[in-house]
C-alpha positions in Angstrom: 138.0 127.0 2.7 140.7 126.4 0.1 138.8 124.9 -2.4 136.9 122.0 -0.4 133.4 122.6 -1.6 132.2 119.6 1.0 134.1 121.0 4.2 130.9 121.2 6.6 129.5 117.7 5.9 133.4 116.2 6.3 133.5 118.1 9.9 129.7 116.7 10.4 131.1 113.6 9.9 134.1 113.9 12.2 132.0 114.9 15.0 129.4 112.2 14.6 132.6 110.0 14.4 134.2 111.6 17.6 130.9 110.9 19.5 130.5 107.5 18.1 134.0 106.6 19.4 133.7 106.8 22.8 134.0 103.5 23.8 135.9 101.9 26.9 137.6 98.6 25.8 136.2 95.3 27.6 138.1 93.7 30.2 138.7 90.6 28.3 140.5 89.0 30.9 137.8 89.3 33.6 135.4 87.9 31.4 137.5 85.3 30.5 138.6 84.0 33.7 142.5 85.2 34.4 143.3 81.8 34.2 142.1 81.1 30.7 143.0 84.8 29.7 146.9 83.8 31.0 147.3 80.8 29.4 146.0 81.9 25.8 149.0 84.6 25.6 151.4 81.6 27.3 150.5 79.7 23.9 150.5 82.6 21.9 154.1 83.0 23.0 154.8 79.5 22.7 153.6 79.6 19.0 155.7 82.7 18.2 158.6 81.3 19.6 158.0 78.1 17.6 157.9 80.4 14.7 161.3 81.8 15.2 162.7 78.4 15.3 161.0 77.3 12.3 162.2 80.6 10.4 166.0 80.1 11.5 165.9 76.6 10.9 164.6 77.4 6.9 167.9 80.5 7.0 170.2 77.3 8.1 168.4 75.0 5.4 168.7 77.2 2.6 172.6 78.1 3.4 173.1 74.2 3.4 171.5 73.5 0.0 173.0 76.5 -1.7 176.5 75.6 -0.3 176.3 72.0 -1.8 174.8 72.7 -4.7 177.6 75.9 -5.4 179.8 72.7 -4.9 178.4 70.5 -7.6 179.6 71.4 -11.5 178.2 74.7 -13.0 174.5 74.6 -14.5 174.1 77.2 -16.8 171.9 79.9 -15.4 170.7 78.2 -11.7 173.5 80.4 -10.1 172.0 83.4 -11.5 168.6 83.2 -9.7 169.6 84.2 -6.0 166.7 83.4 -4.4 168.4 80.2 -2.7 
């Protein structure tokens, strides 16, 4: 046993964990209507897609405003914090 002074009651648990388990996922899209069900992951994709856009469009942004502003005349200390 190694030292585990609780080893019966953890494998008690397991089982009553194992039994309690057994469940069959519901079939979501049947209740839902495959129409419905279809069209929430079409907008789900739309919003992750709207996501990537929005994420290179910050990349581009930031580039564009730490490229002008290493343009402009030194300021002591603003080049030093590279999270631009």
């Amino acid at each position: 046993m190694k030292g585990v002074s609780d080893l019966k009651t953890r494998i008690d648990r397991l089982k009553l964990y194992e039994q309690w388990g057994q469940v069959e996922p519901l079939p979501l899209r049947e209740l839902g209507g495959a129409e419905l069900w279809d069209k929430h992951w079409d907008n789900l994709e739309v919003l992750v897609e709207g996501m990537r856009e929005a994420q290179a469009h910050a990349v581009q942004l930031r580039e564009s405003i730490r490229s002008r502003l290493m343009s402009m005349a030194p300021i002591p200390g603003l080049y030093e914090d590279h999270s631009l």
